[in-house]
N, CA, C and O atoms as a printed pandas DataFrame, in Angstrom:
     atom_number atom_name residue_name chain_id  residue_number  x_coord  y_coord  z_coord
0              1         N          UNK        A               1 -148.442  -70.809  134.512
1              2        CA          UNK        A               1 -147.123  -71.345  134.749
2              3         C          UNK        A               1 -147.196  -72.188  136.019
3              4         O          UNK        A               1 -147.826  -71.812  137.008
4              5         N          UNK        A               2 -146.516  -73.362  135.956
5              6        CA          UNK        A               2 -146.343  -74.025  137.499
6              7         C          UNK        A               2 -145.260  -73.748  137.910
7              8         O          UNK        A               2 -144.445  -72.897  137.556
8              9         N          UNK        A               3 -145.254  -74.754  138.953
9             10        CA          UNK        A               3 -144.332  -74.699  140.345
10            11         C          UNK        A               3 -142.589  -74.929  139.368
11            12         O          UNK        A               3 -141.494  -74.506  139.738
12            13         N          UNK        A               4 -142.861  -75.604  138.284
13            14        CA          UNK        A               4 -141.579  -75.763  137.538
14            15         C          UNK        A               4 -141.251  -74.813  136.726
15            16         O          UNK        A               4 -140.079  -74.742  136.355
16            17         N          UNK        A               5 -142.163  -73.925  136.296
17            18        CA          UNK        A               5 -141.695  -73.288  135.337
18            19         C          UNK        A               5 -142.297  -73.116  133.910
19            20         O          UNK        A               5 -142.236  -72.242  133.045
20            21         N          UNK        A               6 -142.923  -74.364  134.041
21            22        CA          UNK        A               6 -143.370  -74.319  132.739
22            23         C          UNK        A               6 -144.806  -73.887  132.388
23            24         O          UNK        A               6 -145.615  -73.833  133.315
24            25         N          UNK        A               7 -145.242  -73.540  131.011
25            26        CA          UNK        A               7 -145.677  -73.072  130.547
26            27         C          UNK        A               7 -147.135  -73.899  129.932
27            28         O          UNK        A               7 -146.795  -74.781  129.142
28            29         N          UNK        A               8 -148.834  -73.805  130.134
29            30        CA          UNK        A               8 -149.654  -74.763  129.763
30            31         C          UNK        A               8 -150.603  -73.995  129.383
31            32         O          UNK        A               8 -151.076  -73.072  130.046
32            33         N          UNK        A               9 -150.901  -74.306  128.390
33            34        CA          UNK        A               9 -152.277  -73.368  127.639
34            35         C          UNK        A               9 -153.679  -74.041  127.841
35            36         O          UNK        A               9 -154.002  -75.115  127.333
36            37         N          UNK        A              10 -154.434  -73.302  128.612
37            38        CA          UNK        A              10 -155.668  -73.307  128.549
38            39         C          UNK        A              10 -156.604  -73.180  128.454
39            40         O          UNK        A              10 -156.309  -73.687  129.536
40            41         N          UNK        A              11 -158.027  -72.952  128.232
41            42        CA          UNK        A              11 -159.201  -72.052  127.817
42            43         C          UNK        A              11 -159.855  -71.970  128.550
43            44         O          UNK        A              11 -159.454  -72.279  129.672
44            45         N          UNK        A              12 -161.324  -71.488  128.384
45            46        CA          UNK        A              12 -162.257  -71.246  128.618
46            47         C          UNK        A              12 -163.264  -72.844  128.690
47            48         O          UNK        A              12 -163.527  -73.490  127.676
48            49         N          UNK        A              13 -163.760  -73.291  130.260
49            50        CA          UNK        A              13 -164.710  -74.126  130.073
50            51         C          UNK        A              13 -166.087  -73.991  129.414
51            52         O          UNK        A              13 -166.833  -73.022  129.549
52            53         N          UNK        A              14 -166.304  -74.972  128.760
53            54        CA          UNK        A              14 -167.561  -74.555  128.409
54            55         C          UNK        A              14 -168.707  -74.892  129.030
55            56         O          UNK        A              14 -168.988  -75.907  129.668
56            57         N          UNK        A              15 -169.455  -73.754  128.730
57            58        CA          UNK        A              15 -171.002  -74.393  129.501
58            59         C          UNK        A              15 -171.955  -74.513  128.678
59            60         O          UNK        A              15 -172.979  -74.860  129.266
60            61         N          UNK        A              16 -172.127  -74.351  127.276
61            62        CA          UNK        A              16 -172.991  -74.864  126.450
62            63         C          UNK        A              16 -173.100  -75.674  125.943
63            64         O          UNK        A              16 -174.006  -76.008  125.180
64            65         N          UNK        A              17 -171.575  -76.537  126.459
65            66        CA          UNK        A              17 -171.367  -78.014  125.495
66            67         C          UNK        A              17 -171.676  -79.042  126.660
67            68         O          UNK        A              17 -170.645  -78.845  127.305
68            69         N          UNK        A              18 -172.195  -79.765  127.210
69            70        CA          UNK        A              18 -172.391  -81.190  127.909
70            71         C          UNK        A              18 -172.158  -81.894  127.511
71            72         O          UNK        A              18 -172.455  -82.276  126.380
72            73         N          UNK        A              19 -171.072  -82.694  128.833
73            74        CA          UNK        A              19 -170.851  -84.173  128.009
74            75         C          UNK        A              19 -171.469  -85.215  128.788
75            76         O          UNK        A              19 -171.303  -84.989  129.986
76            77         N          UNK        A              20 -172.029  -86.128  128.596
77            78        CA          UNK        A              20 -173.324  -86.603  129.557
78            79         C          UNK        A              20 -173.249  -88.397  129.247
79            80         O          UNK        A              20 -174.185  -88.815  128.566
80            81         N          UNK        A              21 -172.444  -89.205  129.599
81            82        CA          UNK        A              21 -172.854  -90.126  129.318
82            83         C          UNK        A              21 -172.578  -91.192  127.651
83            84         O          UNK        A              21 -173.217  -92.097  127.115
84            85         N          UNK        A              22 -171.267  -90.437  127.317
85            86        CA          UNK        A              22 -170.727  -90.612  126.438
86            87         C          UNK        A              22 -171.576  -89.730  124.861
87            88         O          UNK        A              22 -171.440  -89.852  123.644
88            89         N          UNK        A              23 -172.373  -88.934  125.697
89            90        CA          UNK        A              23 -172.928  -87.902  124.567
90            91         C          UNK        A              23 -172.416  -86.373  124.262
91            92         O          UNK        A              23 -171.766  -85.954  125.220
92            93         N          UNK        A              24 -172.504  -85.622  123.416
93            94        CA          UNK        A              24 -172.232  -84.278  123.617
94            95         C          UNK        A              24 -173.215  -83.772  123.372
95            96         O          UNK        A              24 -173.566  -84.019  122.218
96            97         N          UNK        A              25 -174.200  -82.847  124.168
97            98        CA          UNK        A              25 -175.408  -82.410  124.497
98            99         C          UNK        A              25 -175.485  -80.613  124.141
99           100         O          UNK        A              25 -174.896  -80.010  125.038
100          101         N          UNK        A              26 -175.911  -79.909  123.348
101          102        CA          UNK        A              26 -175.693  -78.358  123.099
102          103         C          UNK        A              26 -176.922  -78.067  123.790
103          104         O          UNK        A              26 -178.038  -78.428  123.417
104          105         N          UNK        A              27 -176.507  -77.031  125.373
105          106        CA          UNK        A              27 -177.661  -76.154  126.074
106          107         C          UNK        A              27 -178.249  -75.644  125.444
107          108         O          UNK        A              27 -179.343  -75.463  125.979
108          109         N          UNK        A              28 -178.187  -75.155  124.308
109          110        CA          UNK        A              28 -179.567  -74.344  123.521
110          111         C          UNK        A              28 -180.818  -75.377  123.494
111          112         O          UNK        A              28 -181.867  -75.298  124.134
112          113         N          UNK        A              29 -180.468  -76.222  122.706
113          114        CA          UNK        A              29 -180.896  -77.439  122.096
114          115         C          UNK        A              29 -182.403  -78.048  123.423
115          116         O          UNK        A              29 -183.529  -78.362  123.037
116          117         N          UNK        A              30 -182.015  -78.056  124.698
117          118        CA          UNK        A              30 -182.618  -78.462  125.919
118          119         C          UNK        A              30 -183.178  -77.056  126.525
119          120         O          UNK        A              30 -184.342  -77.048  126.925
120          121         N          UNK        A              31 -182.463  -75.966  126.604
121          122        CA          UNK        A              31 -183.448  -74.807  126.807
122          123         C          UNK        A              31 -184.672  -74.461  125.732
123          124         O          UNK        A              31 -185.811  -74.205  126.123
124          125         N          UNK        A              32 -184.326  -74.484  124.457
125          126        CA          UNK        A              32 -185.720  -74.171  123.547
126          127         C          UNK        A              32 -186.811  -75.396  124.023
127          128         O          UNK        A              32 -187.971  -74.988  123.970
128          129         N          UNK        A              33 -186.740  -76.181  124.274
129          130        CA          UNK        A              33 -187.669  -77.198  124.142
130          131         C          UNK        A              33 -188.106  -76.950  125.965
131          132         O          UNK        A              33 -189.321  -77.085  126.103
132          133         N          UNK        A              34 -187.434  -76.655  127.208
133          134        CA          UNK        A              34 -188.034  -76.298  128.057
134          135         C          UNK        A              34 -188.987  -74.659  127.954
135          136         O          UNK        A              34 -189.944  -74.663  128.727
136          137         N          UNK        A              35 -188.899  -73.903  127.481
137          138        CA          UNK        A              35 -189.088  -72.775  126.816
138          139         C          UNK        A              35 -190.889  -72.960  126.628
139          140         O          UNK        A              35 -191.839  -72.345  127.112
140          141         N          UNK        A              36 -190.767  -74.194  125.621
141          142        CA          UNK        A              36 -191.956  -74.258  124.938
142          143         C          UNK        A              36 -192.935  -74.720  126.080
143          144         O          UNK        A              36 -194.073  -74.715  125.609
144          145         N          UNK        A              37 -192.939  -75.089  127.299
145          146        CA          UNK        A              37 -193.525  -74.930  128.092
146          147         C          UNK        A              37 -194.577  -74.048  129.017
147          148         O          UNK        A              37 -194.200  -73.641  130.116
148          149         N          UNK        A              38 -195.588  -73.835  128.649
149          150        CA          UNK        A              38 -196.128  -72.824  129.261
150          151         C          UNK        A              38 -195.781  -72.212  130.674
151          152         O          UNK        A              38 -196.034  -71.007  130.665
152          153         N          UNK        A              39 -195.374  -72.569  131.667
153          154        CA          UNK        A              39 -195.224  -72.102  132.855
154          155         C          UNK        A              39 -193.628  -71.755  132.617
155          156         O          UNK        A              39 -193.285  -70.756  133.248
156          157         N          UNK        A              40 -192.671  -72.317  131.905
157          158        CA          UNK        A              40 -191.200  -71.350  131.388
158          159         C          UNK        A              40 -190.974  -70.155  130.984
159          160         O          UNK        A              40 -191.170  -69.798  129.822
160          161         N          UNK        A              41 -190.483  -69.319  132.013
161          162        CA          UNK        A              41 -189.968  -67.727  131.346
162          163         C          UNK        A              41 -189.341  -67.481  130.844
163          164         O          UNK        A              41 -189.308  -66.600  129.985
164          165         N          UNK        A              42 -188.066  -68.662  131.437
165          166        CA          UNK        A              42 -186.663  -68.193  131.147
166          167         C          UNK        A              42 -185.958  -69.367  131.712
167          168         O          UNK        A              42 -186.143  -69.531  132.917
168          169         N          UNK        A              43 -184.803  -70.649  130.810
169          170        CA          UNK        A              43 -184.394  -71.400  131.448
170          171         C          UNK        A              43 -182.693  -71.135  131.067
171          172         O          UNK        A              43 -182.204  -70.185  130.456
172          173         N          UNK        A              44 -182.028  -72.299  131.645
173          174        CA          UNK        A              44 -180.776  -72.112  131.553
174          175         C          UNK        A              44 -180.570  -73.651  132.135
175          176         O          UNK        A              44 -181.158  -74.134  133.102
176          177         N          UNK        A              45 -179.678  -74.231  131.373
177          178        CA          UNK        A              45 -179.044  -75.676  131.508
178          179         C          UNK        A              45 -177.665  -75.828  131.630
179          180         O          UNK        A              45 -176.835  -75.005  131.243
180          181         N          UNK        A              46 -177.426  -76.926  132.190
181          182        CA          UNK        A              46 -176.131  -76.724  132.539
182          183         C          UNK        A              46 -175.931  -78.322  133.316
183          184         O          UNK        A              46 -176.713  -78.931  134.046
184          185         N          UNK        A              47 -174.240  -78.776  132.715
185          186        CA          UNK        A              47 -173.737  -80.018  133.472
186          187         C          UNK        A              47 -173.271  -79.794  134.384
187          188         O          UNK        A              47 -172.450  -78.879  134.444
188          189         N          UNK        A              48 -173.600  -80.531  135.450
189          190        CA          UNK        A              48 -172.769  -80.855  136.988
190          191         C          UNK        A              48 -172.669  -81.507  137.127
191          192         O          UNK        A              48 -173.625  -82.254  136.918
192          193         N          UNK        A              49 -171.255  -82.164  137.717
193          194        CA          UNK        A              49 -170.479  -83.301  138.024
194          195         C          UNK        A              49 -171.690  -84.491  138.703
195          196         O          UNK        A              49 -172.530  -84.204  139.557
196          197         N          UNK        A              50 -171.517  -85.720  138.124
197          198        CA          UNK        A              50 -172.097  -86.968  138.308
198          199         C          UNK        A              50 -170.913  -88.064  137.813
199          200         O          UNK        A              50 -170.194  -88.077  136.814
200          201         N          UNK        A              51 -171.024  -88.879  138.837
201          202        CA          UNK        A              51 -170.099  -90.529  138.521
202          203         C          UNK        A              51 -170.274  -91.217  137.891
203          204         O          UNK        A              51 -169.368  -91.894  137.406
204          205         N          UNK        A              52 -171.811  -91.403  137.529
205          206        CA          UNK        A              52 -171.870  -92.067  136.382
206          207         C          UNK        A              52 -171.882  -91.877  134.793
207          208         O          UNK        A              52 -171.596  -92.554  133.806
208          209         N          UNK        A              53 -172.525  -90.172  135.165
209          210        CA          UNK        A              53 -172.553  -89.575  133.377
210          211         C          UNK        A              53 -171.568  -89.014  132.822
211          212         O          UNK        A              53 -171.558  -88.816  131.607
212          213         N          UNK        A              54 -170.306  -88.568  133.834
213          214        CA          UNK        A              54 -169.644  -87.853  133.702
214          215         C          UNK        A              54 -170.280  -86.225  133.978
215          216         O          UNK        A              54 -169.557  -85.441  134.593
216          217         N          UNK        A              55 -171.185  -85.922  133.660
217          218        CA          UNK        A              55 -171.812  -84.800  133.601
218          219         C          UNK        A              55 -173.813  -84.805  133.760
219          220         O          UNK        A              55 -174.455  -84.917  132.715
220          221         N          UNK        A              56 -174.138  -84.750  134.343
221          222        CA          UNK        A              56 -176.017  -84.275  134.358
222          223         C          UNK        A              56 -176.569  -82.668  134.186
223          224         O          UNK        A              56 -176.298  -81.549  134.622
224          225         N          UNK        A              57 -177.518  -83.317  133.263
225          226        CA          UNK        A              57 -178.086  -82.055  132.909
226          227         C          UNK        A              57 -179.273  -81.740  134.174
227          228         O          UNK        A              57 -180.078  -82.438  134.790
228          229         N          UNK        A              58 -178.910  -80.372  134.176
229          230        CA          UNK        A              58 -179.558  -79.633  135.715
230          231         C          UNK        A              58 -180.083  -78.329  134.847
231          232         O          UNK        A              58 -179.436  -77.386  134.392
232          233         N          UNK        A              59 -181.544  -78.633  134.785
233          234        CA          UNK        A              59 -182.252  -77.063  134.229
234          235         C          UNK        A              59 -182.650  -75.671  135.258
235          236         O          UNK        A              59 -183.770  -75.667  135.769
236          237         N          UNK        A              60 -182.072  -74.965  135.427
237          238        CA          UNK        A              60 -182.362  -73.952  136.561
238          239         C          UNK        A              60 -183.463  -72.750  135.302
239          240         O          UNK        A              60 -183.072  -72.245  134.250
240          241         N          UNK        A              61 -184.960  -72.619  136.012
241          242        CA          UNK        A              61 -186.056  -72.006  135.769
242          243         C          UNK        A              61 -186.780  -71.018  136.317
243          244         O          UNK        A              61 -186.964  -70.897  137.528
244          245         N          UNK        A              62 -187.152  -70.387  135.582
245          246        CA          UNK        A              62 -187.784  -69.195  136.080
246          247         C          UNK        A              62 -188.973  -69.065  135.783
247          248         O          UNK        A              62 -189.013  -69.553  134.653
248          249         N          UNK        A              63 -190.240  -68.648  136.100
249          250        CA          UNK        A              63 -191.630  -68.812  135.683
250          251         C          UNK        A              63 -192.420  -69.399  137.185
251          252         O          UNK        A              63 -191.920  -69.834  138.222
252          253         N          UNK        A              64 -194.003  -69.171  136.735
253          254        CA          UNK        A              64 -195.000  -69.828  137.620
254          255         C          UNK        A              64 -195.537  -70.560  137.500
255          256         O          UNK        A              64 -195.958  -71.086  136.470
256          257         N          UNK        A              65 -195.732  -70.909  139.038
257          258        CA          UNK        A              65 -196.253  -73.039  138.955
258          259         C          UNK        A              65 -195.493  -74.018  138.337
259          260         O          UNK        A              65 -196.086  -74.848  137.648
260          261         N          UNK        A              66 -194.286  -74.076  138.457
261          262        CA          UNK        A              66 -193.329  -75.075  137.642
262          263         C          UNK        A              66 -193.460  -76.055  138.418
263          264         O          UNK        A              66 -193.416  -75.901  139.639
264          265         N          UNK        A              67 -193.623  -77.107  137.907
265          266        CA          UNK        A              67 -193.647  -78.470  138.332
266          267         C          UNK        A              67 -192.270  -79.315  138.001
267          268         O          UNK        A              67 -192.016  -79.307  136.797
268          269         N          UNK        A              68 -191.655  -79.790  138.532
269          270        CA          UNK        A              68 -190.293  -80.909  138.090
270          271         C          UNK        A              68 -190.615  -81.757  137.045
271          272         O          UNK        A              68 -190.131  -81.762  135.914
272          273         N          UNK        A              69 -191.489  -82.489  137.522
273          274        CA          UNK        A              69 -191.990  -84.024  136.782
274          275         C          UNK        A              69 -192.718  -83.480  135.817
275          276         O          UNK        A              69 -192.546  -84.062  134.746
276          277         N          UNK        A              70 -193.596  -82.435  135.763
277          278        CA          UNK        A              70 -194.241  -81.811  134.494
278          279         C          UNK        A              70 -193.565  -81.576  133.169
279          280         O          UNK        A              70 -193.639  -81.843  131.969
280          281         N          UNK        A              71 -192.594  -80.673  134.417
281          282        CA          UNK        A              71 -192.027  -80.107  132.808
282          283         C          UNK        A              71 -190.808  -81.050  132.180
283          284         O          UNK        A              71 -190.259  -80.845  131.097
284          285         N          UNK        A              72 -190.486  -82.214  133.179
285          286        CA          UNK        A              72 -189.188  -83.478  132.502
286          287         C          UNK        A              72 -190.609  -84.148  131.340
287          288         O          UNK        A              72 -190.606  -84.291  130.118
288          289         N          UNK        A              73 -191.588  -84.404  132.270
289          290        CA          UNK        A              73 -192.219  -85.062  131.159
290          291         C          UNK        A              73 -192.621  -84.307  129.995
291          292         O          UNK        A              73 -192.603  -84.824  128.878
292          293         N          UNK        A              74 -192.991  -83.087  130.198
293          294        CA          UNK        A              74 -193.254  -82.184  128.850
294          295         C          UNK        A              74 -192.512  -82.148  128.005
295          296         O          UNK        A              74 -192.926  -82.207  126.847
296          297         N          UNK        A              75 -190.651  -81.996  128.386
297          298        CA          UNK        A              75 -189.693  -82.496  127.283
298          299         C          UNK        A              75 -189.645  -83.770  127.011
299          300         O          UNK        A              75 -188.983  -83.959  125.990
300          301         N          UNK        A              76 -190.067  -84.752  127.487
301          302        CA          UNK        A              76 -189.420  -86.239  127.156
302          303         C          UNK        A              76 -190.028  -86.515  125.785
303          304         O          UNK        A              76 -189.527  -87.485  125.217
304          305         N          UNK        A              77 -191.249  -85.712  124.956
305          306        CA          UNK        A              77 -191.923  -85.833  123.902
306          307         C          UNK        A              77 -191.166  -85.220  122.589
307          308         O          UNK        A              77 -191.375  -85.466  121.401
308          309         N          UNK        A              78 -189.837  -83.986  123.440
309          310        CA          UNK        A              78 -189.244  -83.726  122.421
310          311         C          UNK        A              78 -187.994  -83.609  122.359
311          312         O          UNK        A              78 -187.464  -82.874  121.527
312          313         N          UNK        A              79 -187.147  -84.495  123.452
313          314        CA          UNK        A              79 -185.973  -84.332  123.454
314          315         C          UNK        A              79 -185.409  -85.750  123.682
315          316         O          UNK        A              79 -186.018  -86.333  124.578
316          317         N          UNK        A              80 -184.347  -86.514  123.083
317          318        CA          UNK        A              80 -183.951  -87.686  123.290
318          319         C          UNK        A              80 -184.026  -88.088  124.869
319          320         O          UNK        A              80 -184.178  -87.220  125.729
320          321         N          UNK        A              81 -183.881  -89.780  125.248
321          322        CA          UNK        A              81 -183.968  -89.734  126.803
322          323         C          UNK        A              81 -182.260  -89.126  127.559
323          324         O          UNK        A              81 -182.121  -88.785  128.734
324          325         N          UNK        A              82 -181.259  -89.138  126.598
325          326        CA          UNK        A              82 -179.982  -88.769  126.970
326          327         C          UNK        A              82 -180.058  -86.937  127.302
327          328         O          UNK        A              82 -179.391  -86.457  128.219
328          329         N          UNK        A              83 -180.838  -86.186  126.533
329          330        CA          UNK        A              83 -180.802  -85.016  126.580
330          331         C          UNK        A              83 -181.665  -84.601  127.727
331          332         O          UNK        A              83 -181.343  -83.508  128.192
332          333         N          UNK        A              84 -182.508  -85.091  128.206
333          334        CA          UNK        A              84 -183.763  -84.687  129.156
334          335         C          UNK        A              84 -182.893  -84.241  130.709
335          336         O          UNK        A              84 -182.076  -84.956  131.290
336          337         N          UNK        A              85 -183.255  -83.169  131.036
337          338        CA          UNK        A              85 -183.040  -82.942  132.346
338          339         C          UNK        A              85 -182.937  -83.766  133.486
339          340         O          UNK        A              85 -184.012  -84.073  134.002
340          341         N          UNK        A              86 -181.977  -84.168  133.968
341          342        CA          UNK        A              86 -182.283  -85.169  135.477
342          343         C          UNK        A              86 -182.892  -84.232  136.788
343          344         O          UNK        A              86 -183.628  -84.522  137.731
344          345         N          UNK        A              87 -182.344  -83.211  136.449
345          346        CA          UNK        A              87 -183.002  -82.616  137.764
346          347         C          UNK        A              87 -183.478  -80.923  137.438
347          348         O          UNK        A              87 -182.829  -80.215  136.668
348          349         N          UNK        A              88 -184.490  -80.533  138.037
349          350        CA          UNK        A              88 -185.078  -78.969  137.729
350          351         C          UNK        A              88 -184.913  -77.897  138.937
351          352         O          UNK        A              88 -185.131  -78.349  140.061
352          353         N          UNK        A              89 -184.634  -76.840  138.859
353          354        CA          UNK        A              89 -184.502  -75.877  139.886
354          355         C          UNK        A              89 -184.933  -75.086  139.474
355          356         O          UNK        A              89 -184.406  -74.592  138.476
356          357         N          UNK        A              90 -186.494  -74.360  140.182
357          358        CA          UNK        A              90 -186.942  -73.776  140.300
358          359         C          UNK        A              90 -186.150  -71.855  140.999
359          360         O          UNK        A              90 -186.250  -71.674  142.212
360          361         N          UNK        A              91 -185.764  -71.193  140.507
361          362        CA          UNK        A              91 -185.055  -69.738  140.633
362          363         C          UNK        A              91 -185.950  -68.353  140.291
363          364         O          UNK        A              91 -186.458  -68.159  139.186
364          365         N          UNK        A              92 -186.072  -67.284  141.601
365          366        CA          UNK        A              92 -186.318  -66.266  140.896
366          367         C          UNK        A              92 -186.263  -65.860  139.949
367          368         O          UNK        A              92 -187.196  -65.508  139.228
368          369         N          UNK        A              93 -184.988  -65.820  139.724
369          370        CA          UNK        A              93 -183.852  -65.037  138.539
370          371         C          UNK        A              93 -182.752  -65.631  138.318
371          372         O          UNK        A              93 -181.946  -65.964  139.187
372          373         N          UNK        A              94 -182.642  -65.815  137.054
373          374        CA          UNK        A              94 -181.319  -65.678  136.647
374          375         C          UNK        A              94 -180.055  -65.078  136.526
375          376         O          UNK        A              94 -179.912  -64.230  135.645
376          377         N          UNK        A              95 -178.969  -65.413  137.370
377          378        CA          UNK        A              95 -177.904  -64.516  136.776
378          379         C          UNK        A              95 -177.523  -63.842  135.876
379          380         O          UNK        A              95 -177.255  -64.613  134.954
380          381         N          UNK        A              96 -177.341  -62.858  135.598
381          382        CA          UNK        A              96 -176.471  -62.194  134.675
382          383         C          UNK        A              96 -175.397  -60.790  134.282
383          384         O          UNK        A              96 -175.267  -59.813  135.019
384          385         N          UNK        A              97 -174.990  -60.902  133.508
385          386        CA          UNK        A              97 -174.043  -59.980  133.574
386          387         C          UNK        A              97 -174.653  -58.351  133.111
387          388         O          UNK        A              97 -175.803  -57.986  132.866
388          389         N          UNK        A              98 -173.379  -57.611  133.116
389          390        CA          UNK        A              98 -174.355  -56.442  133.040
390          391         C          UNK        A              98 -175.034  -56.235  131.410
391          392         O          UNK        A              98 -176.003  -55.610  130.981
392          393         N          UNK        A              99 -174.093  -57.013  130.848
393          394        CA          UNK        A              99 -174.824  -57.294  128.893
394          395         C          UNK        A              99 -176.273  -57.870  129.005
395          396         O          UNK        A              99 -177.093  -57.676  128.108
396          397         N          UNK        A             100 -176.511  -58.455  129.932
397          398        CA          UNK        A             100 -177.560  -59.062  130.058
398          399         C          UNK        A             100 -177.434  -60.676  129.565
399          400         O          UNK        A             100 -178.500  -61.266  129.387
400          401         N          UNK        A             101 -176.314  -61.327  129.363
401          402        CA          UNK        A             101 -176.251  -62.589  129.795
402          403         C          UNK        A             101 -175.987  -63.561  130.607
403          404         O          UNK        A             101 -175.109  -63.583  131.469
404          405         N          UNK        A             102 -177.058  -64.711  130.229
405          406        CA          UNK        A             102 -176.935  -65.724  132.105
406          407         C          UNK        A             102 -175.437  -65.889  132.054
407          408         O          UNK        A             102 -174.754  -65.976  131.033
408          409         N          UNK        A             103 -175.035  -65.920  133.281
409          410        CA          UNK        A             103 -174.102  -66.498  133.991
410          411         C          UNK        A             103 -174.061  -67.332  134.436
411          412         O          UNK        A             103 -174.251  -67.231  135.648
412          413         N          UNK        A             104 -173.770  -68.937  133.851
413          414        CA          UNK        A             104 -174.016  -70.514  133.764
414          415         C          UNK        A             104 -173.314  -70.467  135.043
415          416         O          UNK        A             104 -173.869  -70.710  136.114
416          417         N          UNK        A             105 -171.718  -70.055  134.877
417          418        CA          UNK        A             105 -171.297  -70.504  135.950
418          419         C          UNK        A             105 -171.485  -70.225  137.573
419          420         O          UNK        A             105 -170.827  -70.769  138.460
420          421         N          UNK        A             106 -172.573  -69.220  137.755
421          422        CA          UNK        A             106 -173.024  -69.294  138.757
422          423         C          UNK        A             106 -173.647  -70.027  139.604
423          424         O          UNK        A             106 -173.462  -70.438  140.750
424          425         N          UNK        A             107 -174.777  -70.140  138.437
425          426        CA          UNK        A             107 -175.542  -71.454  138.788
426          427         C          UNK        A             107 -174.947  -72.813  139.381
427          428         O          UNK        A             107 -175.692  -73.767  139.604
């Protein structure tokens, strides 16, 4: 409710949907293919605010010896150039809840 009174329905943001550049991008879709990476344990993707894309994809990773440029180039063989990670973050761990799922919006 606002300051007037009235009444506005809203949901739940999503974090598996990216919108990137006049694309709509599904996080699964960019985590399996970082995954297939040998030095990937465990990834998790996710849009953050950018001016020009509206949204950038930011892969936060877990695993040893991860390289940035390795593993963008390791996907660029299997993921469109719109879908590819702009930037990688290297993380202990992943958030999660006590179900045992990541918590995007932490990240």
């Amino acid at each position: 409710m606002d300051a007037d009174g009235r009444y506005r329905v809203v949901g739940r943001t999503s974090v598996d949907l990216i919108k990137s550049g006049g694309y709509r991008i599904g996080a699964g879709e960019v985590e399996a293919a970082l995954l297939d990476h040998p030095a990937v344990r465990e990834a998790a993707v996710v849009g953050e605010p950018d001016d020009d894309l509206g949204q950038r994809i930011v892969a936060y990773l877990v695993g040893e010896g991860i390289d940035e440029q390795d593993v963008i180039g390791f996907v660029a063989g299997r993921l469109s150039v719109h879908k590819r990670p702009r930037q990688v973050r290297v993380v202990g761990a992943l958030p999660r809840n006590a179900m045992g799922k990541v918590q995007k919006s932490l990240l």
